[in-house]
PASE-89829 format. One record per atom (N, C-alpha, C): y, x, z. Coordinates in pm, whole numbers, plus 50000, padded with zeros to 5 digits. Example, Ala and Ser with C-alpha at 12.3 -4.5 7.8 and 13.67 -1.06 7.14 Angstrom:
BEGIN
494315131950780;495505123050780;496705132050780;497755128550708;498945136750714;500035129050787;
This chain:
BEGIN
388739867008354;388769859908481;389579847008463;389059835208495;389419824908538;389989817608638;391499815708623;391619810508786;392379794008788;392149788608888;391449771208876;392719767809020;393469761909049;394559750409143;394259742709150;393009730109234;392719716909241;393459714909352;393949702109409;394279692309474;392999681309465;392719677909591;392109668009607;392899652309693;392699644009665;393579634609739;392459622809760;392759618009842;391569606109929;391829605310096;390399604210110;390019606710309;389169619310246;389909631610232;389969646210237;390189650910370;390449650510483;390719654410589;390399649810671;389319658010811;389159655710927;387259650210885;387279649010760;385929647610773;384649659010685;385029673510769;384329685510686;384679692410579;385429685510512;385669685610325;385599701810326;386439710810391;386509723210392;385549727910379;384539726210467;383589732010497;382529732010417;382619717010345;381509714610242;381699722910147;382789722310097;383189729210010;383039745210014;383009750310103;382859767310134;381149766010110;380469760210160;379029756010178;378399751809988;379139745909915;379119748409771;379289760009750;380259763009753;380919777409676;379749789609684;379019789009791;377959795609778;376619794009679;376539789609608;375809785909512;376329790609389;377699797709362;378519800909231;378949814709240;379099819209161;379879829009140;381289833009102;381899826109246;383089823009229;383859831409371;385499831009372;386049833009487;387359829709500;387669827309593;388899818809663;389349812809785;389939797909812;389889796909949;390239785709918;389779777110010;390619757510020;391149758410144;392229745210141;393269749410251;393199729110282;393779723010439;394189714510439;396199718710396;396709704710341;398389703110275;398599695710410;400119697110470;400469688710497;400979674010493;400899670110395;400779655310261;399119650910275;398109654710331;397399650210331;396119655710240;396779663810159;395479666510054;394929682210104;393859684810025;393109695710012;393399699409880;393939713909941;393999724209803;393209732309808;392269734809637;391519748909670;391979754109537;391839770909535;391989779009441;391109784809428;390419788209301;389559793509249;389039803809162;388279811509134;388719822509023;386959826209025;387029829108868;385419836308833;385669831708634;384239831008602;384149832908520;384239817608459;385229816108368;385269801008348;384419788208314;382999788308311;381919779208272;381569777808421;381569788308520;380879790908706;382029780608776;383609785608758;384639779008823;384009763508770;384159758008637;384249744608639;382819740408653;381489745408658;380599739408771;380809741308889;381269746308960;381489746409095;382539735209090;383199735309078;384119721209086;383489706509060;382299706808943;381569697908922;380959692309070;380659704809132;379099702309223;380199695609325;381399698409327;381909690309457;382099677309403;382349673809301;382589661809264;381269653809280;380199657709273;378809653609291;378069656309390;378959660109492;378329661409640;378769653509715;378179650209838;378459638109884;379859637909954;380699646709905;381919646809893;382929635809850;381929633309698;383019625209616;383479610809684;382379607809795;382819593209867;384659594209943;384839606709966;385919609110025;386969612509892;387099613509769;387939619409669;388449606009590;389749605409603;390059593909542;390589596909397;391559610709415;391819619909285;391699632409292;392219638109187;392179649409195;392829656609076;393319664109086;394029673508942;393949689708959;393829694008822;393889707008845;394899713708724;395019724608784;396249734008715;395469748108652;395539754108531;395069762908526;396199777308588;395669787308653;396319796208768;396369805808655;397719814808668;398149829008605;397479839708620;396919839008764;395599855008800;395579847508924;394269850808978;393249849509025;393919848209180;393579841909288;393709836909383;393239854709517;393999856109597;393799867809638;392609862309784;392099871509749;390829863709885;389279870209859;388669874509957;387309881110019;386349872509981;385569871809880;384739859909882;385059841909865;385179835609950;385219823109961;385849816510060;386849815910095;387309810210278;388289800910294;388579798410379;388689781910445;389939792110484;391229784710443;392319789710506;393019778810573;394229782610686;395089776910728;395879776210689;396799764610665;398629759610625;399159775510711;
């Protein structure tokens, strides 16, 4: 198991990003949750099988997402992100 810490930073907020992103995630075989930061960014955590996690991360970068992503970094995670599937959490 693979588990994935992105930060996204841009105009990430207030325009769906969450949602798009849960709306990808369905296409992978993956699970986790993205969150709005109070700093402004979007964090998501991720976990699956490591070739699935970093296409799924691809597809957001190549969805019409990326107009809103100015950066982005990721951390590789110790174990796996605790979470039902895929979901949109709150701060």
């Amino acid at each position: 198991m693979f588990s994935l810490q992105v930060f996204f930073e841009g105009n990430v907020q207030g325009v769906g990003f969450r949602w798009s992103v849960k709306r990808i995630a369905k296409g992978f075989d993956v699970t986790g949750w993205v969150r709005n930061r109070h700093d402004g960014r979007v964090e998501l955590q991720a976990a699956g099988e490591e070739n699935e996690v970093r296409a799924f991360i691809e597809a957001i970068g190549r969805s019409e997402l990326r107009a809103h992503i100015r950066n982005h970094t990721e951390e590789v995670l110790p174990r796996p992100p605790e979470a039902r599937g895929f979901e949109i959490r709150h701060e």
